[in-house]
C-alpha positions as a Markdown table, in Angstrom:
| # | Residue | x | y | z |
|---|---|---|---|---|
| 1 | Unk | 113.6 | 103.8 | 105.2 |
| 2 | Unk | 109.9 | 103.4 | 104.5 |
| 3 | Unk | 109.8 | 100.2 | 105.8 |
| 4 | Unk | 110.3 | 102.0 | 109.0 |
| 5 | Unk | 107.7 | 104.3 | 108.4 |
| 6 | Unk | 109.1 | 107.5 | 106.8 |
| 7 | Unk | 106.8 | 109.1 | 104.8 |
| 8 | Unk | 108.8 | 110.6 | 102.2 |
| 9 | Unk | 110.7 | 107.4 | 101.3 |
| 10 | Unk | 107.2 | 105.7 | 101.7 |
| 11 | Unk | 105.8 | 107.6 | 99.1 |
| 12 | Unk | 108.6 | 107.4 | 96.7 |
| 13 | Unk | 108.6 | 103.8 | 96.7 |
| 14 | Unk | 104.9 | 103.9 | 95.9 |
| 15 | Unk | 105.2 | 106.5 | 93.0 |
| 16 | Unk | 108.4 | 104.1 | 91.5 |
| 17 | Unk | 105.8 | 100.9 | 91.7 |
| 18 | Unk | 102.5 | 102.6 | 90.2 |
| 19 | Unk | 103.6 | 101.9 | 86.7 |
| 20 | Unk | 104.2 | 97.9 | 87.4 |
| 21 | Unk | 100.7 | 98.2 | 88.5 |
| 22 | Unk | 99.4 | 99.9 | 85.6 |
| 23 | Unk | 101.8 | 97.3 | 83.3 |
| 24 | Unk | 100.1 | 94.3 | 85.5 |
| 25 | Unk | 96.4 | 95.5 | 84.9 |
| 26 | Unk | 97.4 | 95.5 | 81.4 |
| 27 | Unk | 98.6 | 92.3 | 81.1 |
| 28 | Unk | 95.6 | 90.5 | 83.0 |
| 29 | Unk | 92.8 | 92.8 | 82.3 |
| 30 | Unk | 90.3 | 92.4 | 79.4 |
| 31 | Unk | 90.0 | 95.7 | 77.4 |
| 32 | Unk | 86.8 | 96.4 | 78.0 |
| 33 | Unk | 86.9 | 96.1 | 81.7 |
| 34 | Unk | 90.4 | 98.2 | 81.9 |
| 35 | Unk | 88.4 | 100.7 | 80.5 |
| 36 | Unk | 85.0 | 100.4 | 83.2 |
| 37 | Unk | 87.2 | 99.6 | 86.2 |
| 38 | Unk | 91.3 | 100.4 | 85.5 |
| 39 | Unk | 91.2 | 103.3 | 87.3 |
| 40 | Unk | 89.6 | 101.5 | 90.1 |
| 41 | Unk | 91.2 | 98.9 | 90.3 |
| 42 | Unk | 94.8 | 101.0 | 90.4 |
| 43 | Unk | 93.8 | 102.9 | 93.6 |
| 44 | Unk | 92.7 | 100.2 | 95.3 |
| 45 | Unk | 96.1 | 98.3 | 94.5 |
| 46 | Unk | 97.8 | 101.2 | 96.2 |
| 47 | Unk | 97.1 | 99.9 | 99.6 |
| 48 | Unk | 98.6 | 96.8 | 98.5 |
| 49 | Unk | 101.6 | 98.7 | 98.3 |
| 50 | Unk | 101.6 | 100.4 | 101.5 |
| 51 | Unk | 100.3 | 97.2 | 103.1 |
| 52 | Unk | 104.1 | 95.2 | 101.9 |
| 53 | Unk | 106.1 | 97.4 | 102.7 |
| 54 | Unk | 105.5 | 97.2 | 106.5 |
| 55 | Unk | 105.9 | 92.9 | 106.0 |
| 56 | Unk | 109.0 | 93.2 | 103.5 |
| 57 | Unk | 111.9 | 91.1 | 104.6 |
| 58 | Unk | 115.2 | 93.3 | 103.7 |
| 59 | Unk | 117.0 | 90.5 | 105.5 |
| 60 | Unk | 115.5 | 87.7 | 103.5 |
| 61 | Unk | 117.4 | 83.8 | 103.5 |
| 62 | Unk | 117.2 | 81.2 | 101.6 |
| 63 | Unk | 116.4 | 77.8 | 103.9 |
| 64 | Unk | 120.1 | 77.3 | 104.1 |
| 65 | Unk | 120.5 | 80.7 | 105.8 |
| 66 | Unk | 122.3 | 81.9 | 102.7 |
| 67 | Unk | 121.2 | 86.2 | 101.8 |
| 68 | Unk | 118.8 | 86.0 | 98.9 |
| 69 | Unk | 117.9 | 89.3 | 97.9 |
| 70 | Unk | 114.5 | 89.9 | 96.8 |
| 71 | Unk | 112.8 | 92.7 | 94.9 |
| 72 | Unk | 110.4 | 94.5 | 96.1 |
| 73 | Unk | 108.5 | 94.1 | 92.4 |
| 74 | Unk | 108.9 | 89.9 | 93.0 |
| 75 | Unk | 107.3 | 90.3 | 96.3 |
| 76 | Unk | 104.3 | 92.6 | 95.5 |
| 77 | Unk | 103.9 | 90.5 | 91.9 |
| 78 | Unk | 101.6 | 87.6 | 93.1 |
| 79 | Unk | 99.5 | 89.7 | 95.5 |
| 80 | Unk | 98.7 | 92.6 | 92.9 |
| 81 | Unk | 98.2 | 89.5 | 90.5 |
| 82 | Unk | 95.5 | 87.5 | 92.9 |
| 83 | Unk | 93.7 | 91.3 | 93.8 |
| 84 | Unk | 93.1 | 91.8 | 89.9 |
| 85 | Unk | 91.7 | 88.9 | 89.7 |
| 86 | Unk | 89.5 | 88.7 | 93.0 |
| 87 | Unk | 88.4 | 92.0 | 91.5 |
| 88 | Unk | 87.1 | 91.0 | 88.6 |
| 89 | Unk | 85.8 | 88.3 | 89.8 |
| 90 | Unk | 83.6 | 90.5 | 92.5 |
| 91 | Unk | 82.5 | 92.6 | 90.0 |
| 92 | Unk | 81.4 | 89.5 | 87.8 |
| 93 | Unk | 79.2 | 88.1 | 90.6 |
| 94 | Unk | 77.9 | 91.9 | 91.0 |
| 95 | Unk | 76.9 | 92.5 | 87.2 |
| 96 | Unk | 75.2 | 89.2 | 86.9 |
């Protein structure tokens, strides 16, 4: 239902996927820049969010044609993953 653009079902899936978020920032974030740019870095992840859900594949097979379910978590886990990092990275060549 959100991926076909209603907002309550939207938002739900959002709220559910916040905390994988947070749990990712944790896991690839240096303390001391979790603490200068968590929060900023979670908001702008959001849009991440919104952004897959219009290109998720329900549907999704395997090259053989076989169904192969796929987790909206797996999907969004690389892209949160390479925005943490462009992140810091931006705000690296920023500071210096």
């Amino acid at each position: 239902m959100a991926k076909r653009g209603h907002k309550k079902a939207t938002d739900e899936l959002i709220l559910r996927h916040i905390s994988f978020i947070s749990f990712r920032i944790n896991k690839k974030v240096f303390s001391d820049y979790r603490e200068r740019f968590g929060n900023d870095i979670l908001s702008e992840a959001v849009f991440i969010l919104y952004d897959k859900i219009s290109t998720y594949n329900l549907n999704y097979k395997d090259k053989q044609g076989n169904f192969k379910p796929v987790r909206f978590t797996s999907y969004i886990w690389k892209r949160v993953d390479g925005f943490i990092l462009d992140f810091l990275k931006e705000v690296s060549i920023r500071e210096n």
